[in-house]
C-alpha positions in Angstrom: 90.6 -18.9 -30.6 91.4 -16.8 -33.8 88.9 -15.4 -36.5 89.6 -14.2 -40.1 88.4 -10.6 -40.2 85.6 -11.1 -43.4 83.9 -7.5 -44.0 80.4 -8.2 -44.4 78.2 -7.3 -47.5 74.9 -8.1 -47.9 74.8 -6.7 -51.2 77.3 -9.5 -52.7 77.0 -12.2 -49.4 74.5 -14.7 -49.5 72.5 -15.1 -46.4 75.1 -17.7 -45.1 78.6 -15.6 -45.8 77.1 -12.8 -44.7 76.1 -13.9 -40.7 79.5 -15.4 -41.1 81.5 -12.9 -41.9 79.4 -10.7 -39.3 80.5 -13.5 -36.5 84.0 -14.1 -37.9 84.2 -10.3 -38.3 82.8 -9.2 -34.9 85.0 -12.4 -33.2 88.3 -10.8 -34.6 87.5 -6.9 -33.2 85.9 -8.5 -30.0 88.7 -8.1 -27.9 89.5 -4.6 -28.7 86.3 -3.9 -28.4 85.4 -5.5 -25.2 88.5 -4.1 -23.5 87.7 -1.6 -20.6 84.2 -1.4 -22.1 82.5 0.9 -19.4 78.7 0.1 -18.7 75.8 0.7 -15.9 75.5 -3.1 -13.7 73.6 -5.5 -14.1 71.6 -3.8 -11.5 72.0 -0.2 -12.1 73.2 1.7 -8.9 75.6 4.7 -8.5 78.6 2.5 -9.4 80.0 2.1 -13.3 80.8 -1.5 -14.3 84.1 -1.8 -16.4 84.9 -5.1 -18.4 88.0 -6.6 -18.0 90.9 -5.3 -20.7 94.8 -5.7 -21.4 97.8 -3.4 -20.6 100.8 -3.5 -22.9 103.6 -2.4 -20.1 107.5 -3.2 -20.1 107.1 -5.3 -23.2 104.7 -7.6 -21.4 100.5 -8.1 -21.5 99.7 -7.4 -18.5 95.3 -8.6 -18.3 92.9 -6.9 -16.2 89.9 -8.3 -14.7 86.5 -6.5 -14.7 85.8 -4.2 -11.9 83.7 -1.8 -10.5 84.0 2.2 -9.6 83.5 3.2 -5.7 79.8 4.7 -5.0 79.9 7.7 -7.4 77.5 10.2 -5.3 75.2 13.3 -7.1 75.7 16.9 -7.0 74.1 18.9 -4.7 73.5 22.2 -6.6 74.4 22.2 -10.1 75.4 18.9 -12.6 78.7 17.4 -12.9 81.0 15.9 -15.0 82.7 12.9 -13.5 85.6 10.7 -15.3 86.6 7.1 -15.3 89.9 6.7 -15.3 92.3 3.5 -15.5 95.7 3.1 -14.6 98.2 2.8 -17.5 100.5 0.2 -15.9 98.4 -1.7 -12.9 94.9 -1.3 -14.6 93.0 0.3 -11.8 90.1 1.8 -12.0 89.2 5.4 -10.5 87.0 8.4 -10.9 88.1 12.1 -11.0 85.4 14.1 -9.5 84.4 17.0 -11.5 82.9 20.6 -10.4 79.4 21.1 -9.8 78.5 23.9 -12.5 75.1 25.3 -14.7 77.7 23.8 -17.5 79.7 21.3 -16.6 83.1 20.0 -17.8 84.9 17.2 -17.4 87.9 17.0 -15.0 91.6 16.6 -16.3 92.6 13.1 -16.7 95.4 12.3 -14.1 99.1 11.5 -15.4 100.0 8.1 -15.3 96.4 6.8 -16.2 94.4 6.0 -19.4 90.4 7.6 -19.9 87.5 5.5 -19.7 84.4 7.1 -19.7 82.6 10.2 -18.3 79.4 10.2 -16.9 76.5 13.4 -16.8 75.4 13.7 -13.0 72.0 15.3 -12.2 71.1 16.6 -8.7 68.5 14.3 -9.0 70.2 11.0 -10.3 70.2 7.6 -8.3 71.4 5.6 -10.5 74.2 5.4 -13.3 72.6 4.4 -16.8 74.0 4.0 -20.1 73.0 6.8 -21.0 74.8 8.6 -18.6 77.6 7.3 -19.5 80.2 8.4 -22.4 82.8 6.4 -23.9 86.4 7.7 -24.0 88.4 4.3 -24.4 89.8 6.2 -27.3 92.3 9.6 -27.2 91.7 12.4 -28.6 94.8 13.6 -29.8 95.7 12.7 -33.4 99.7 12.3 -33.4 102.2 9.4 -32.3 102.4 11.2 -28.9 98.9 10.3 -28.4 100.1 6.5 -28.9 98.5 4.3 -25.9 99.0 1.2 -25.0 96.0 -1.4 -25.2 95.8 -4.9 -25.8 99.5 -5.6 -27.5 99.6 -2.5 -29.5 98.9 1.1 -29.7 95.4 3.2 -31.1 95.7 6.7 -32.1 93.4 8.5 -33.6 93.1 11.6 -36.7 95.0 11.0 -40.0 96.7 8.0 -40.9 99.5 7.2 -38.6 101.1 5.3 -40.9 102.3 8.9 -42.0 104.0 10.1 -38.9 105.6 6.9 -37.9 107.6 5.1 -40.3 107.8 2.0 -38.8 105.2 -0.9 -37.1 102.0 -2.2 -39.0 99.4 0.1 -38.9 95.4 -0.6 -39.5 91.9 1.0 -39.6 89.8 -0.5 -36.8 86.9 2.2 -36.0 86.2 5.3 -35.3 85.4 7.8 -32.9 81.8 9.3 -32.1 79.7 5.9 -31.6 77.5 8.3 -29.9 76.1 9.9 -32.7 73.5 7.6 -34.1 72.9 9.9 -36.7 74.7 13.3 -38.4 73.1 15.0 -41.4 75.3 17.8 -42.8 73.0 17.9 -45.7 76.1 19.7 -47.9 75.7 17.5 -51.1 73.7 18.6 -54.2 69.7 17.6 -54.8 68.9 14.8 -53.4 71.9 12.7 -52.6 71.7 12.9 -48.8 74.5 11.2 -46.8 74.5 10.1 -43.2 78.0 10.5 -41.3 77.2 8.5 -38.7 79.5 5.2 -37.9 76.6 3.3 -39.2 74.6 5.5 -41.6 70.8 5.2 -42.3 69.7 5.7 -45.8 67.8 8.8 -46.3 64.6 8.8 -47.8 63.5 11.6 -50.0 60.0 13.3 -50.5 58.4 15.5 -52.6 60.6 18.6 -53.1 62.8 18.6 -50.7 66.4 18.8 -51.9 69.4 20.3 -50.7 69.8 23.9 -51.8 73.5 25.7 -51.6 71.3 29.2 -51.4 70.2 29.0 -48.2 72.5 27.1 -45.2 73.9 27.6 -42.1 77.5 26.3 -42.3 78.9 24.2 -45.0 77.6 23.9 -48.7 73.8 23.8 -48.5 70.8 22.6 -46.3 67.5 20.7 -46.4 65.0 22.9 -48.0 61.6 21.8 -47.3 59.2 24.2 -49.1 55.5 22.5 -48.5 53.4 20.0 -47.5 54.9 16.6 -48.8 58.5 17.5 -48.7 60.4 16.0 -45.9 63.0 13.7 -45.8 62.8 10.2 -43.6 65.1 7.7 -41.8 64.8 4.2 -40.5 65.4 4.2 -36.5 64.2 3.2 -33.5 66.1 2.8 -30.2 63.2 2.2 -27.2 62.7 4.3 -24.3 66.1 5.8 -23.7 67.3 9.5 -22.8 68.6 11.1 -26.1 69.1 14.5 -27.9 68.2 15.7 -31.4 69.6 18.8 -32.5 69.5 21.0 -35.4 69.4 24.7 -36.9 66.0 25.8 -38.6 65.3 28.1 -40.9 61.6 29.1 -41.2 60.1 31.7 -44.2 57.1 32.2 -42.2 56.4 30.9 -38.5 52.5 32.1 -38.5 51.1 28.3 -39.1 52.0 25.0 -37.9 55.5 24.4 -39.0 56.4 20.1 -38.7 60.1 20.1 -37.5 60.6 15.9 -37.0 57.6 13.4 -36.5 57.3 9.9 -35.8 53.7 8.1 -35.0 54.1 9.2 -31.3 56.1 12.4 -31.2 55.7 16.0 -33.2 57.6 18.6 -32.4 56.0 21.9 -34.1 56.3 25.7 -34.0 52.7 27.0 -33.9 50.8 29.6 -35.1 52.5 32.2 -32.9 56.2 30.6 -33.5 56.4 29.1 -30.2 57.5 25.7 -30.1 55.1 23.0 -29.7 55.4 19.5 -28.8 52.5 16.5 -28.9 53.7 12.9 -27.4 52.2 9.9 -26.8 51.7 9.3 -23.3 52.1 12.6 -22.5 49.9 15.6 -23.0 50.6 18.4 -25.4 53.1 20.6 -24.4 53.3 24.5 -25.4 57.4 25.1 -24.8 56.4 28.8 -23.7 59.6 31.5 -23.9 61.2 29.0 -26.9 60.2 31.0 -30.1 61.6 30.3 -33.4 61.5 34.0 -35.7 61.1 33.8 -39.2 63.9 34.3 -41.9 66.8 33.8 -39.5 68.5 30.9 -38.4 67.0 29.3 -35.1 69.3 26.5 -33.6 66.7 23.5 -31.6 67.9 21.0 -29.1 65.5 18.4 -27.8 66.8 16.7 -24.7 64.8 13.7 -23.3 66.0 12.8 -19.9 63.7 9.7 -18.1 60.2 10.8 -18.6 60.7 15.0 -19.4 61.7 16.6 -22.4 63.2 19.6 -22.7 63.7 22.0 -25.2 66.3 24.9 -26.0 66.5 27.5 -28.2 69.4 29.0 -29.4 71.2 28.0 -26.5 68.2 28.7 -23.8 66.7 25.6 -22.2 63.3 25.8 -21.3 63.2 24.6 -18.1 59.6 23.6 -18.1 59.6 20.2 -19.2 57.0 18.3 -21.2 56.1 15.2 -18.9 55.4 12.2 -20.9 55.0 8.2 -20.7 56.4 7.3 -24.0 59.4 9.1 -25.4 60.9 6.1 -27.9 61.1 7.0 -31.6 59.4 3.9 -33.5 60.2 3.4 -37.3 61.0 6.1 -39.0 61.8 9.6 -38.4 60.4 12.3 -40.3 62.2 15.4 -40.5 61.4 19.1 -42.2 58.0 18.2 -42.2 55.3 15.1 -43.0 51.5 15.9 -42.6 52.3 19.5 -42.4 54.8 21.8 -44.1 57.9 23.2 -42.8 58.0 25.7 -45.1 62.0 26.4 -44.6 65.4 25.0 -44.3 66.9 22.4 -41.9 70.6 22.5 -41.2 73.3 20.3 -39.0 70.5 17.2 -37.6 72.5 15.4 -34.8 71.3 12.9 -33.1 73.4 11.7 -29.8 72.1 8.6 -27.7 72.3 11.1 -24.5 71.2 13.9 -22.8 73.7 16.2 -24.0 72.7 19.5 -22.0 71.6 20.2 -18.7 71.3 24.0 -18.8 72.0 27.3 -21.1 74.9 26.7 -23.1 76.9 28.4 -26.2 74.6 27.3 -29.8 77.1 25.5 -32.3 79.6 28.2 -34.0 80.5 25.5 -36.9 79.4 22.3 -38.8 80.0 18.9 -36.4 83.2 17.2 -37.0 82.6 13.7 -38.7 83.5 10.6 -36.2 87.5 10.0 -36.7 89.1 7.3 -37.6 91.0 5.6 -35.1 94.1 2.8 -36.0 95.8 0.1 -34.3 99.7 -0.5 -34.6 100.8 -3.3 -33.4 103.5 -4.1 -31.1 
């Protein structure tokens, strides 16, 4: 069965056209998007389920059942990077084992076969989750020799391809970076704050915060947050799921209670002797001793939640200490640069990835995050 792609818009659709457009919309990228999809089982265990695809081989579709990975087992000492991996022309699934290392990387993909996914190991994991697991169903490289075949056609990613080959019908079917649920540059002027997330939140203004071009990290400005009242909000909420937010802060003064992000059951703060400071419901207060944020300088945060523990790291250095908690989800809204309590200071780069993204000391950002790419489809 065929759909009409219908973009939906529920600014100019009525109620009807829009949920139809969504299902006619959805039904016409389903197979694309379906294809190879890699995801924990049903029951999670140390196996990665992969949904059944197509291969475009020797002028023929070749289809591809779903299967499953061989026991993927933890590291012993350090974490690791482990890759899914498919077969370009037979459509079989393996896993490159990566080395065990206080910073992981990912193994080389093997010639001859197409990448899946990746997934973070801990010493201490027994079972693969989602959020584990990282989807690379679409390369990386951004010219015509990056062309793979998939499902009838070809997906490359970068600039228009339509550009660097002149023949074939090329068109704009995603993008990469579904990971990053949200990405605040914050490099516009006043108070026209854009999300660059595939699906952006709207950004809520308060008080007197703005973005100023004076102060910043990278790019053209940041969020200055001056006093009590001026913080910024977004809608979100994703349950109880292992995530990271990460940022770079700027603080005037660090000698009171400094908000960074709230929610009604999280606060992360930097107290009154610039130490960072968390309170969660569930959990009890935790005092992130070692991670101190210094006034008038630029401080880059990560906060990692993995299962029940958060973890924080400054400029790089993960506190190892965790704070233990029994609820971790963010409800709502997120507040960010302050709420009931000023901030007094200047926020800079917010990412927020739907996965732990470190598991020890590691190099703080040298540049601005690159926007989630475009990715096109040429057809056969």
């Amino acid at each position: 069965m065929a759909y009409t792609f219908d973009q939906p818009d529920f600014e100019t659709q009525s109620g009807t056209a829009y949920k139809t457009a969504i299902d006619n919309s959805i039904g016409a990228l389903s197979r694309i998007g379906k294809a190879f999809a890699a995801h924990e089982q049903a029951v999670p265990a140390m196996t990665v389920r992969v949904d059944a695809g197509a291969l475009f081989v020797d002028g023929a579709v070749v289809e591809v059942a779903a299967q499953s990975t061989g026991v993927i087992t933890a590291p012993v000492v350090n974490p690791r990077i482990d890759r899914v991996i498919i077969d370009a022309e037979t459509g079989t699934v393996a896993v490159v084992t990566g080395d065990e290392a206080a910073v992981p990387e990912a193994p080389a993909i093997t010639d001859g076969y197409l990448p899946i996914c990746q997934v973070a190991l801990a010493i201490d994991t027994t079972e693969i989750t989602n959020d584990l697991i990282t989807d690379e169903r679409i390369p990386t490289a951004g010219t015509t020799s990056g062309d793979i075949p998939v499902n009838g056609g070809y997906i490359n990613s970068g600039t228009d391809p339509a550009i660097e080959r002149a023949y074939g019908t090329w068109s704009n079917v995603g993008r990469i970076g579904q990971e990053i649920e949200a990405l605040l540059h914050f490099n516009g002027a006043g108070t026209s704050i854009v999300d660059s997330a595939i699906y952006p939140h709207k950004v809520t203004v308060y008080g007197a915060a703005t973005q100023n071009s004076g102060t910043k990290k990278f790019g053209a400005a940041s969020l200055a947050c001056p006093g009590v009242g001026d913080y910024i909000s977004i809608p979100y909420g994703w349950g109880a799921k292992s995530h990271t937010i990460d940022f770079w802060v700027y603080c005037n003064v660090t000698g009171g209670s400094g908000l960074l992000y709230a929610t009604s059951n999280t606060r992360l703060f930097i107290n009154a002797s610039g130490v960072l400071y968390g309170a969660f419901l569930g959990g009890t207060a935790k005092t992130f001793t070692g991670s101190t944020v210094s006034s008038n300088t630029w401080t880059h945060i990560a906060v990692i939640w993995i299962g029940s523990n958060i973890y924080v790291a400054v400029n790089g250095t993960l506190n190892t200490s965790p704070a233990v908690i029994g609820v971790h989800q963010i409800p709502a809204t997120l507040y960010i640069g302050g709420h009931t309590l000023e901030l007094d200071g200047y926020i800079d780069e917010l990412r927020i990835i739907d996965r732990p993204v470190y598991f020890d000391n590691f190099s703080a950002p040298t540049a601005a995050y690159p926007d989630p790419t475009y990715v096109w489809l040429r057809t056969a």
